[in-house]
C-alpha positions, 0 to 999 in steps of 0.5 A, spaced: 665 891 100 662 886 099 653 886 097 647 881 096 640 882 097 634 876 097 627 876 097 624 871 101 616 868 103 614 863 108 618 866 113 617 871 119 621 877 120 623 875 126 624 868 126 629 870 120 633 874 124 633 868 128 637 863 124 641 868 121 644 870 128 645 863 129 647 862 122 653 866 123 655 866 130 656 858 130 660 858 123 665 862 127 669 862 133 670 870 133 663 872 130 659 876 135 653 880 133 655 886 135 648 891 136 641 890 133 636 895 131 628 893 131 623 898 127 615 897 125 610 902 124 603 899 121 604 891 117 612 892 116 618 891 120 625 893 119 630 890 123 638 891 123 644 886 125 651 888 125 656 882 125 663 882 126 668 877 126 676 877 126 679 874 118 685 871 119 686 873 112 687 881 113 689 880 120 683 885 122 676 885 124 671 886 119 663 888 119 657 884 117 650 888 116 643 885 114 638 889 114 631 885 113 625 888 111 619 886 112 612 888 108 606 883 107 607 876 104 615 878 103 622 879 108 626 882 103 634 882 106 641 885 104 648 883 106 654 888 106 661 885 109 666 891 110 672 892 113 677 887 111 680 890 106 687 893 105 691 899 102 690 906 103 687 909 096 684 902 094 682 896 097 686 890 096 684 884 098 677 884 100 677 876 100 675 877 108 669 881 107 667 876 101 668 870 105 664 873 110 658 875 106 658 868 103 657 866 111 650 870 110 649 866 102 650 859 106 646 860 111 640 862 106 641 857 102 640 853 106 632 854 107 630 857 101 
């Protein structure tokens, strides 16, 4: 499992749902976005995005959640990729689900 987490202003909720979802679904092939969850009570929004996509490298599928969370004057954001790991008692090989979230690290990069 891999983590990371940003705050981020001048952006809407929405609309950094929606560069994110592009973000990840044109840099791979085999990413899909799998389900999304929208929530707001008052002046903050909570929105929730699972990505997956298929890591040629543990020849498994493996999961992408961004959580944003939106409150006045910022979007707060967390990544968490899982699921490409291998081994029964330890996790081996977590080069997928790092190279996954580096995925959502581009992306943010790119307008902040």
């Amino acid at each position: 499992m891999s983590k990371r987490d940003w705050v981020l202003t001048g952006y809407g909720i929405d609309e950094l749902a929606n560069i994110i979802t592009d973000g990840i679904l044109n840099a791979s092939v085999s990413a899909t976005l799998e389900d999304s969850s929208y929530f707001s009570s008052g002046n903050v929004s909570c929105t929730v995005l699972v990505f997956e996509r298929y890591s040629i490298i543990g020849s498994n599928r493996l999961s992408l959640t961004v959580s944003l969370f939106s409150e006045p004057g910022c979007v707060r954001i967390s990544g968490i990729s899982s699921g490409g790991s291998e081994g029964i008692l330890w996790k081996i090989n977590t080069l997928g689900e790092d190279a996954f979230l580096d995925v959502l690290v581009d992306v943010l990069s790119s307008i902040s």
